[in-house]
Each structure stands twice: as structure tokens, then as C-alpha cells.
C-alpha positions as CSV (number, residue, x, y, z in Angstrom):
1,X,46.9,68.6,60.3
2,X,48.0,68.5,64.3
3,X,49.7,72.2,63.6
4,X,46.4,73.8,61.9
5,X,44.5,71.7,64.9
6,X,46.3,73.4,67.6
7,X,46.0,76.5,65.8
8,X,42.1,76.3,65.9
9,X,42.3,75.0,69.1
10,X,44.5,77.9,70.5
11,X,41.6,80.0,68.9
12,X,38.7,78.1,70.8
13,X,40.8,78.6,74.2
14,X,41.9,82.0,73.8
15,X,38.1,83.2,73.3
16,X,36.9,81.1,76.1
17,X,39.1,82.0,78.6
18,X,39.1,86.0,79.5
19,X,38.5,88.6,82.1
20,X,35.6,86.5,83.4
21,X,37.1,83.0,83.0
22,X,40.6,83.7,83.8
23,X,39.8,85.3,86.8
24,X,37.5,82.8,88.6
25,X,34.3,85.2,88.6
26,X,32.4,83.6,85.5
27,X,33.2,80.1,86.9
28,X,31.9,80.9,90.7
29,X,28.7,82.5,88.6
30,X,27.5,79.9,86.8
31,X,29.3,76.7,89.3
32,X,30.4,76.5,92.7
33,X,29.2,73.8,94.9
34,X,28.0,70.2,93.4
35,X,29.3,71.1,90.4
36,X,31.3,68.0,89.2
37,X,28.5,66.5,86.9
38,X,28.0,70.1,85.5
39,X,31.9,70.5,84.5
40,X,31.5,67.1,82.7
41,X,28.7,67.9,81.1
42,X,30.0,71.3,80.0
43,X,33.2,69.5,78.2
44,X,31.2,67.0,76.3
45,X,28.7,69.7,75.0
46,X,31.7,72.3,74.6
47,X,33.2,69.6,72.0
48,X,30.7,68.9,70.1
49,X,29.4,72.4,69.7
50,X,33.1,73.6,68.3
51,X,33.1,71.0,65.8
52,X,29.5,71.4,65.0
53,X,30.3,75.3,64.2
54,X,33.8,74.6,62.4
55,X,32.2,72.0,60.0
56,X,29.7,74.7,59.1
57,X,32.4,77.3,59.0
58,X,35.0,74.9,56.9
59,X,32.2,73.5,54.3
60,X,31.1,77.2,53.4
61,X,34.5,78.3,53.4
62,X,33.1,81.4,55.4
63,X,35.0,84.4,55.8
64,X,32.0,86.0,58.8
65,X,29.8,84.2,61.2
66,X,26.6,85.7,59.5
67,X,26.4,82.5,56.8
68,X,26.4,80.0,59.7
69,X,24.4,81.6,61.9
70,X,21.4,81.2,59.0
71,X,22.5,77.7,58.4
72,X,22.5,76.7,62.5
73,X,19.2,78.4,63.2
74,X,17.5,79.3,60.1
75,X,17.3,82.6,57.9
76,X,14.4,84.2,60.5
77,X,16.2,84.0,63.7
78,X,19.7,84.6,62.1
79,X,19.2,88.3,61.8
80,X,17.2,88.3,65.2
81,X,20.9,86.3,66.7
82,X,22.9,88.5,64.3
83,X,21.9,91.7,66.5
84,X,22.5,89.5,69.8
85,X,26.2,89.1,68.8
86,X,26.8,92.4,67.5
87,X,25.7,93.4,71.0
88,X,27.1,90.4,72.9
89,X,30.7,90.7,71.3
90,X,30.4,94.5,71.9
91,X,29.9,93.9,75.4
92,X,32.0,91.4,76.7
93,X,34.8,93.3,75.2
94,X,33.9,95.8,77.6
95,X,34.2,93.7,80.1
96,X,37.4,92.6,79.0
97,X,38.6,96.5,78.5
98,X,37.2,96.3,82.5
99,X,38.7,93.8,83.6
100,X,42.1,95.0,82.5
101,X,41.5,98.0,84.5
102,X,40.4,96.0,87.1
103,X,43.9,94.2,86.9
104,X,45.8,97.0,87.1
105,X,44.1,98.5,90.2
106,X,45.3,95.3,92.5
107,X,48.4,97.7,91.6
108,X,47.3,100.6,93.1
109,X,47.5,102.0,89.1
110,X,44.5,104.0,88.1
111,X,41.5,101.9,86.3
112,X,41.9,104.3,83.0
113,X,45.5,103.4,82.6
114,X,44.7,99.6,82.3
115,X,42.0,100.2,79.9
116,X,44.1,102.3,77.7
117,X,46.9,99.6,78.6
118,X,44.6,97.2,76.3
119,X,43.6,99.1,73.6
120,X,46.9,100.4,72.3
121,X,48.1,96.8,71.6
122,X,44.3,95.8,70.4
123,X,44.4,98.4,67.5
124,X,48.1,97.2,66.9
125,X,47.3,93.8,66.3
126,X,44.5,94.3,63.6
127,X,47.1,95.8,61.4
128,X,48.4,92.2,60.6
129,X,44.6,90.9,59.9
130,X,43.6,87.2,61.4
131,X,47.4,86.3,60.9
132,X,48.5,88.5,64.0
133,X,45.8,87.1,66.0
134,X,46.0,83.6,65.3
135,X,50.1,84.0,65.9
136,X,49.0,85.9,69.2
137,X,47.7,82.9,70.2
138,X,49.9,80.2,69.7
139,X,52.3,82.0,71.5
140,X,50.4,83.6,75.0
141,X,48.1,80.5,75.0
142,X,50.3,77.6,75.8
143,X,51.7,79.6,78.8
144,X,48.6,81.2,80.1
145,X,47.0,77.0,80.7
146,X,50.6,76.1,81.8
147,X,50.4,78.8,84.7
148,X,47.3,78.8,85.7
149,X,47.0,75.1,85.4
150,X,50.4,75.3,87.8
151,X,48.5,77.5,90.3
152,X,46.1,75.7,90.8
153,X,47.4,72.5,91.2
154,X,49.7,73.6,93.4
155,X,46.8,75.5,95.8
156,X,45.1,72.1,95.9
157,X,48.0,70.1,97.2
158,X,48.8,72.8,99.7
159,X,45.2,72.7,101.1
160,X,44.9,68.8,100.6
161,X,41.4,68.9,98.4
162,X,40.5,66.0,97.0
163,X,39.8,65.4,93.1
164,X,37.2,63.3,93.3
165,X,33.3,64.5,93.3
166,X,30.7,63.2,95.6
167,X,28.3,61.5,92.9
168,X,25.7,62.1,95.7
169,X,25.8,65.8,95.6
170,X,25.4,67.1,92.0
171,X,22.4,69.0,92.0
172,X,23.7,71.9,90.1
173,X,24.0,69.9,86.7
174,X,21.6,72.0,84.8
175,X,24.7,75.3,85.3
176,X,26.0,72.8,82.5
177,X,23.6,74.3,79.7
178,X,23.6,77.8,80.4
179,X,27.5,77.7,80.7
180,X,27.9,76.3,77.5
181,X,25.2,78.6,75.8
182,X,27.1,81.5,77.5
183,X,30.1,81.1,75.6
184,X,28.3,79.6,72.0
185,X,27.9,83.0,70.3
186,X,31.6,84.1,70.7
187,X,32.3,80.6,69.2
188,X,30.4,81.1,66.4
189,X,31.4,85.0,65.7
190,X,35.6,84.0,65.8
191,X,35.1,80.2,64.0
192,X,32.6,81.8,61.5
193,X,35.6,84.0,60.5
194,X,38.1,81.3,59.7
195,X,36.3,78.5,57.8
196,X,37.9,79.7,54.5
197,X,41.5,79.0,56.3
198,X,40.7,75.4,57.7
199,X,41.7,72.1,55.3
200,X,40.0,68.8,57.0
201,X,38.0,67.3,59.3
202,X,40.9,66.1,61.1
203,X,42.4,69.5,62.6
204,X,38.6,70.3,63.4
205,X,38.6,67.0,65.9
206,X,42.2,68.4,67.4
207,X,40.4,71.2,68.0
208,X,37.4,70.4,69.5
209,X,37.8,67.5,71.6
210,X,41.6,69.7,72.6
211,X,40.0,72.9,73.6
212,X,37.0,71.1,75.4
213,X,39.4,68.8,77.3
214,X,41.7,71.7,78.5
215,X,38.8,74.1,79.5
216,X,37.3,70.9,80.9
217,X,40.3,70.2,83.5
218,X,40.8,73.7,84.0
219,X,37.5,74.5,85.2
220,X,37.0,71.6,87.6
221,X,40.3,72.4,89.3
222,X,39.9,76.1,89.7
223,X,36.1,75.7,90.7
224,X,37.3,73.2,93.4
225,X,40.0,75.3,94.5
226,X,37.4,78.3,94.7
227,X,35.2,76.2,96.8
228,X,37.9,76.3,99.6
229,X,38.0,80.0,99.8
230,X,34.0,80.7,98.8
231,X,33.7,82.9,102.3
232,X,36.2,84.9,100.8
233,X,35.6,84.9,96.8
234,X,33.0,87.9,97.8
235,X,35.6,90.2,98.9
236,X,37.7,90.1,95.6
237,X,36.7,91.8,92.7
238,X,38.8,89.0,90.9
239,X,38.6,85.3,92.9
240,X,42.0,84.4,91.8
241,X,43.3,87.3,93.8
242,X,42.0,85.3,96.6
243,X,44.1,82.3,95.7
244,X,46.9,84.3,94.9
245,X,47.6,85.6,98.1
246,X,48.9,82.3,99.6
247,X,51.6,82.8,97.7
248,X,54.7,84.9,97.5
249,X,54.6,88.4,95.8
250,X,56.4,87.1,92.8
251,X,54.3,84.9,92.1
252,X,51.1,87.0,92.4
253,X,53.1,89.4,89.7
254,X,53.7,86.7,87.3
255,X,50.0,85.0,87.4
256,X,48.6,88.7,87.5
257,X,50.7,89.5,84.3
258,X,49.2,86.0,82.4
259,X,45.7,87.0,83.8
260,X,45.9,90.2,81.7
261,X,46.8,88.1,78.9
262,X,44.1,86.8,79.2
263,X,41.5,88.9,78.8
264,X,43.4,90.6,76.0
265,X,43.5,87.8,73.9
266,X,39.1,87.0,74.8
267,X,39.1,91.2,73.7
268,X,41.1,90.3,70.5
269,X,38.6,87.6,69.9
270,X,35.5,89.6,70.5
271,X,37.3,93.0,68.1
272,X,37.6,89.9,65.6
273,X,34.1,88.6,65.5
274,X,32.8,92.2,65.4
275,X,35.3,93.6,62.7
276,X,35.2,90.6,60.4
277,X,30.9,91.3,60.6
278,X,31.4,94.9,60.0
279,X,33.7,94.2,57.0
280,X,31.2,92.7,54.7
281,X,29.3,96.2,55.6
282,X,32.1,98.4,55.3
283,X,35.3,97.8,53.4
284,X,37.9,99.6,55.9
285,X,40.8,97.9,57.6
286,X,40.4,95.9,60.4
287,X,42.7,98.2,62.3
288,X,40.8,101.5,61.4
289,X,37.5,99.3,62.4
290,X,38.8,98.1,65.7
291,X,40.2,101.6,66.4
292,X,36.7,102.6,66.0
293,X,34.3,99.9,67.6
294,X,36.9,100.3,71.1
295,X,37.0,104.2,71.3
296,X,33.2,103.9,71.4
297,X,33.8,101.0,74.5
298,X,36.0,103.3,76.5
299,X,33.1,104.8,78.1
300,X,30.9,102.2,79.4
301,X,34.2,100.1,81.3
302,X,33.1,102.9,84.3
303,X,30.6,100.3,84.9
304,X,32.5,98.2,87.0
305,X,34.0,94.0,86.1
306,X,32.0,92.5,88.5
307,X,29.2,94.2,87.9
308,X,29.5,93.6,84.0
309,X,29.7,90.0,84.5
310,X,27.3,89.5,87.2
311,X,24.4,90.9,85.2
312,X,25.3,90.4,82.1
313,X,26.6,86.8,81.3
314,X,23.6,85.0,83.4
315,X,20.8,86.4,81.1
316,X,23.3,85.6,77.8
317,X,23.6,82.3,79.3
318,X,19.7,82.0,79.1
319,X,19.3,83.7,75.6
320,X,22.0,81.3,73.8
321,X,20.1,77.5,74.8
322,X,18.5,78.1,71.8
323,X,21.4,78.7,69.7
324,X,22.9,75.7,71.9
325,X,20.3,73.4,71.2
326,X,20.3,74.1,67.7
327,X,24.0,73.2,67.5
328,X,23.4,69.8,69.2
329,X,20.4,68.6,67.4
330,X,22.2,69.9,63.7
331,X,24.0,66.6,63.1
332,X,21.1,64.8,64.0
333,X,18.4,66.8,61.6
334,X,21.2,67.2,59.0
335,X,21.7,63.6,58.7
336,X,17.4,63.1,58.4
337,X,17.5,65.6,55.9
338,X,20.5,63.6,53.8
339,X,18.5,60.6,54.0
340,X,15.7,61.9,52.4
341,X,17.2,63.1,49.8
């Protein structure tokens, strides 16, 4: 139970946390100041909308996110939020494929080299199906939270912040909704995938209250760190680069090198939800279909990261409440249902 629970919960973090997470960008979007409440908020809701969507994926045994998407929010919108994902998944892996060229450019490497730099190894990993992915994950995972987590920490002694919120000040509570929302379809498209390989209810609590707690921590210590250096998070294209530079080169190597595992294991997530969906359309390989669905991503990474996220992730954070608040009020209006029956 506590092995397939951190396997799950590996999954939940390493879709989560990418290009736009990892970095600090998506958090300084949606947070920044009075933010505490929001955070909280977001790790309660975060929870219970993982186990929400892996008790739907585990009791139909689903193999793609299409059969619980109709059972969240109903046969009419399903196809309406089926499109949304297609085109959601398709581009934040984009973004991912940008930020890696992004990453590489602190470098002084071209930006192509960095997007080719992740799609190589992208393609490569579909030929072992969900098994290479989920091993992926329990391997990069633990040390990507381990770093960063170390990072941070160790930027908030040095600057002497304090941990503790100003109850007063928490007027941007409401970032808590659209944060969640932003991150609900990936959630669904990856855990929709895997609800044939999951056992019990018990690895599906590791899983969510584990991911939520981690993401939870992480995301009030990086946004308080970020609030230290806000006059300069506008001159980085990626906020942690800011941080970074108080320490020695080594260390900015090492921490860029996890970032970019990062966002290649939120890409591998987003190839997943999209391959597994195009499957049970077209019966190919998943490696021939990721091959496929990130040649035709190549192009639009000339965009920009920043740009990408900027635009992008506020107005999915808006579309998904919906989705959000269907996946909130499901064990409550499955429950009426049960009783009367």
C-alpha cells in the first residue's frame, strides 16, 4: 500500500511541479503578497480533488481520462472539457518544451538546443509505456523536493524571513481557486490513465493528502522567499534565477540541472495524458504517438516561457472552477444520490 501510494503520489507531484512551478513564475502569477490563507487553502482543495479523481479513476478501472471526465461533469460537458485538455495538455507541454529552452539559455546555449535536449529523451521514455514513466518518477522526484526544498530553506535563513503569516493581511485568498483549477485538468488527464493499476483506497489517501502536503510546504516557502526579491522577479525570465544568484556557481548548476528535471517530468506527464487519449483513437505505440504530438510542438516554443505562462495559465485557471467545483461537490451529490437509492 505505502509503495503504490508513493508511486501515485510521485505521479501527482511530478505533473504539478514543471517549467512554471519549478521555476517560481506560476507561483508569483497566481500568489505573491498576502498569500498565506491562499497556500492553505490551495493544499486542502489540492487533496481532496486527487482523491476525488483517483477514486473515480480506481472504481472504473480506467485506462484514459475521457470515462471520468463524463462521470465528474456529466456526458454534455465531458466532450466540451475533452477538447479543453486535448488543447490544455498540448499546450503546457509547450511550455515545458520552452522552458527547457529557456533553461539552457541562462547557459549562453541556443534556445533550439534545449528544446531538442527534451524531446529526444521524451520520445525515449514512451517506448517502456506508463512503466518508464512512473519509474521516472520515483527516481528524479524525491530529489527534485529535496533540492529545491534545500534552496529555499536555506535563502530564508540567510535573509532572516519569518514563517509565519500576518492573519491580518490575506486578501488574496480567492488565488486559492483559480490555482487549484489551473492544475485540475492535468490531474485528471495522467490519474485518468492509471485507475486500472491502482488496488485500494489506502494508497489513494498516501497520495493525496502526500502530494497536497509537499506542494503545500513547497509553495509557501518559495512564494515567501520570492516576496523578498519581487523588485527583481521582473527581470528574470525564470524567478528562481533570481534566488540562485546568492549562491555559489556550483550550486546554481546543480539546482538549474533539477529545474530541467523538472519540467521534463510535467512534459512527460502532459505526452501521457495526451497519448493515452489518442490511443483509444488510434492504436499506435505510445512512442510513435509522442514522436508525433511533439514534432508538431517544436514550432510554437518560439513563443517565448514567460509569455506562455503569463497568458495562458490565468485564463485556464478561470475555465477549470467549474471542473474544480464539480470535483468538490462529487462526494457530496454522490453520497445524495446513494441514499436515494
Amino acid at each position: 500500500m505505502w509503495s503504490s501510494g508513493f508511486k501515485w503520489m510521485f505521479l501527482i507531484i511530478g505533473t504539478t511541479i514543471g517549467a512554471g512551478y519549478a521555476s517560481g513564475r506560476e507561483l508569483w502569477q497566481f500568489f505573491g503578497n498576502e498569500s498565506g490563507l491562499a497556500i492553505l487553502l490551495f493544499t486542502i482543495l489540492f487533496s481532496l480533488c486527487c482523491f476525488v479523481i483517483l477514486k473515480v479513476s480506481h472504481e472504473n478501472q480506467s485506462t484514459h481520462y475521457l470515462p471520468v471526465l463524463r462521470i465528474l461533469v456529466g456526458d454534455k460537458l465531458a466532450y466540451l472539457y475533452d477538447g479543453m485538455i486535448i488543447i490544455y495538455l498540448f499546450t503546457t507541454t509547450v511550455i515545458m518544451l520552452a522552458g527547457s529552452g529557456a533553461t539552457l539559455e541562462a547557459f549562453h546555449f541556443p534556445n533550439w538546443w534545449g528544446v531538442l535536449l527534451i524531446v529526444f529523451p521524451l520520445i525515449l521514455i514512451f517506448v517502456w509505456d506508463i512503466k518508464g514513466v512512473l519509474s521516472l518518477n520515483s527516481v528524479i522526484l524525491p530529489l527534485l523536493i529535496v533540492g529545491l526544498l534545500s534552496v529555499l530553506v536555506i535563502f530564508s535563513i540567510q535573509q532572516q524571513l519569518s514563517f509565519i503569516p500576518d492573519l491580518n493581511k490575506q486578501r488574496n485568498w480567492t488565488a486559492a481557486f483559480t490555482f487549484t483549477a489551473l492544475n485540475i485538468l492535468p490531474l485528471i488527464a495522467v490519474l485518468g490513465a492509471i485507475g486500472n493499476q491502482t488496488k485500494g483506497k489506502g494508497e489513494l489517501w498516501i497520495a493525496s493528502l502526500g502530494s497536497g502536503l509537499i506542494l503545500g510546504t513547497i509553495s509557501y516557502i518559495y512564494n515567501n522567499s520570492l516576496i523578498q526579491i519581487s523588485d527583481q522577479v521582473l527581470l528574470y525570465e525564470i524567478p528562481l534565477f533570481a534566488i540562485l544568484r546568492h549562491y555559489p556557481y556550483g550550486m546554481f548548476v546543480f539546482i538549474t540541472i533539477l529545474l530541467w528535471f523538472a519540467i521534463f517530468t510535467t512534459a512527460v506527464s502532459g505526452t501521457l495524458g495526451l497519448v493515452t487519449r489518442i490511443r483509444s483513437i488510434v492504436d499506435a505505440p505510445l512512442w510513435m504517438l509522442a514522436a508525433l504530438t511533439l514534432i508538431a510542438m517544436i514550432p510554437l516554443t518560439r513563443i517565448g516561457f514567460s509569455t506562455l505562462i503569463e497568458y495562458l495559465y490565468p485564463l485556464y485557471g478561470l475555465l477549470n472552477l467549474y471542473v474544480l467545483s464539480s470535483i468538490i461537490l462529487y462526494p457530496i451529490i454522490n453520497r445524495y444520490k446513494i441514499g436515494q437509492k
